[in-house]
C-alpha positions in Angstrom: 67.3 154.0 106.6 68.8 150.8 105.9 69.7 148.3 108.9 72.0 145.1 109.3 70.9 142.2 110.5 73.6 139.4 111.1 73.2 135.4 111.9 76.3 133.7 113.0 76.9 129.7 112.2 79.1 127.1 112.7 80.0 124.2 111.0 82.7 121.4 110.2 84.4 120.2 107.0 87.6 118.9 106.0 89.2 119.7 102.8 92.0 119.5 100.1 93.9 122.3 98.7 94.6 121.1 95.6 94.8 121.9 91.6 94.8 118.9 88.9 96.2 121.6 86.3 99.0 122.0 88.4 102.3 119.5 89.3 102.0 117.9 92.6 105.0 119.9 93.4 103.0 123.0 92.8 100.3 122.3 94.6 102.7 121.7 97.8 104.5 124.6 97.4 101.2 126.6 96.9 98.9 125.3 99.4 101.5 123.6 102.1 99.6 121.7 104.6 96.3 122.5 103.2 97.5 120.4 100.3 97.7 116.7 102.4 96.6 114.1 100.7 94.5 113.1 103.5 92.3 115.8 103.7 92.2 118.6 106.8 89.5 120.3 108.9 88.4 123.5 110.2 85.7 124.6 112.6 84.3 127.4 109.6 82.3 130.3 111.8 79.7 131.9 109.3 78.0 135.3 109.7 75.6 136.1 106.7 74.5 140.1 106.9 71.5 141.1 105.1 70.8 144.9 104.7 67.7 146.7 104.1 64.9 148.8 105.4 63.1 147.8 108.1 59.2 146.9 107.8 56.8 149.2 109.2 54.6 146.7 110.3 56.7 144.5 111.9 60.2 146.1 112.7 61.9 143.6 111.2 64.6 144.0 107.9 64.1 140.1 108.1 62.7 137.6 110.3 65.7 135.7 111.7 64.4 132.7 111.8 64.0 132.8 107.9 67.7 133.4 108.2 68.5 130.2 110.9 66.4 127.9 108.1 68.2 129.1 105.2 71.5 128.8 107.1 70.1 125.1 108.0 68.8 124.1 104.8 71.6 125.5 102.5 74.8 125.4 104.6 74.9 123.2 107.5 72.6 120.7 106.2 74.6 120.1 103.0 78.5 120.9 104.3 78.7 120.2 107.7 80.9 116.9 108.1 81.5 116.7 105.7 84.4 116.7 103.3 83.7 119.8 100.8 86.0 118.0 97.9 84.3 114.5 98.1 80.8 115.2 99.6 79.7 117.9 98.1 78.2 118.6 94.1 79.3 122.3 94.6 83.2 121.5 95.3 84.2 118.6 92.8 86.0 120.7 90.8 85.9 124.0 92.6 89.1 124.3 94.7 87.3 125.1 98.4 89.4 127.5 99.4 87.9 130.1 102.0 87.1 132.3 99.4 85.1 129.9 97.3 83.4 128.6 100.1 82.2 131.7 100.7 81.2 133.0 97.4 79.4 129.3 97.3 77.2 130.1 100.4 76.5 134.2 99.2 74.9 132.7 95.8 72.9 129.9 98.0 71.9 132.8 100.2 71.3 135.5 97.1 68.8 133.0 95.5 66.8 132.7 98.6 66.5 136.1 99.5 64.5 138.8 98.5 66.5 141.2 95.5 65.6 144.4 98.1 68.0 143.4 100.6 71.8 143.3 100.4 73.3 140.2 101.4 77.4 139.7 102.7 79.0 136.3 104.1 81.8 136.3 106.6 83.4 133.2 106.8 86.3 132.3 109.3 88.3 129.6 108.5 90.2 130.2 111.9 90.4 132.2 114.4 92.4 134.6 112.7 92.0 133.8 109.3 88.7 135.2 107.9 87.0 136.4 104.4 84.2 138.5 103.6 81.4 138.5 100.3 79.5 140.8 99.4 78.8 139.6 95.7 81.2 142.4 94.0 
């Protein structure tokens, strides 16, 4: 039997929409607002899963601390206030769209995790706009 274990996060970044290879006009009437100069923000809500069997021994699939740490070290710790397309190695030429953002954070998380479990990122960008990684 395989059980998900989930570990919600929250952190802050601003960020630019925006595409050199494209026109300036294309990148306005592509990305809108997100596409300000200026930069924008969002309060992002993260919820990495990680699936597997659960330990005889302890009853855990993972210790969820191991999960807060990683979450610390490898997320909040290097995006949080920051802004993703000045601040931040993995976005200078990676447009951080929701979607990259999240497939950013799944690799972090994939290389720190054991290859046994099965690891998915949620990430909301608002309240109602979310997407979801599962490495496929």
């Amino acid at each position: 039997m395989k059980v998900s274990v989930f570990r919600k996060a929250h952190f802050n970044a601003a960020h630019r929409l925006h595409n050199a290879l494209l026109s300036e006009e294309e990148n306005k009437e592509i990305f809108g607002l997100c596409n300000n100069p200026n930069y924008h923000g969002h309060n992002y809500v993260l919820e990495l899963q990680v699936k597997g069997e659960v330990d005889p021994i302890t009853g855990f699939v993972i210790d969820t601390k191991i999960l807060k740490n990683l979450i610390q070290s490898e997320v909040h710790d290097q995006f949080d206030h920051r802004n993703l397309n000045l601040d931040t190695a993995e976005f200078k030429t990676l447009n951080p769209s929701a979607e990259n953002i999240a497939i950013v954070i799944w690799e972090k998380m994939r290389a720190k995790l054991p290859e046994s479990l099965a690891v998915s990122v949620k990430l909301y960008e608002t309240e109602n706009n979310y997407v979801e990684f599962d490495g496929q």
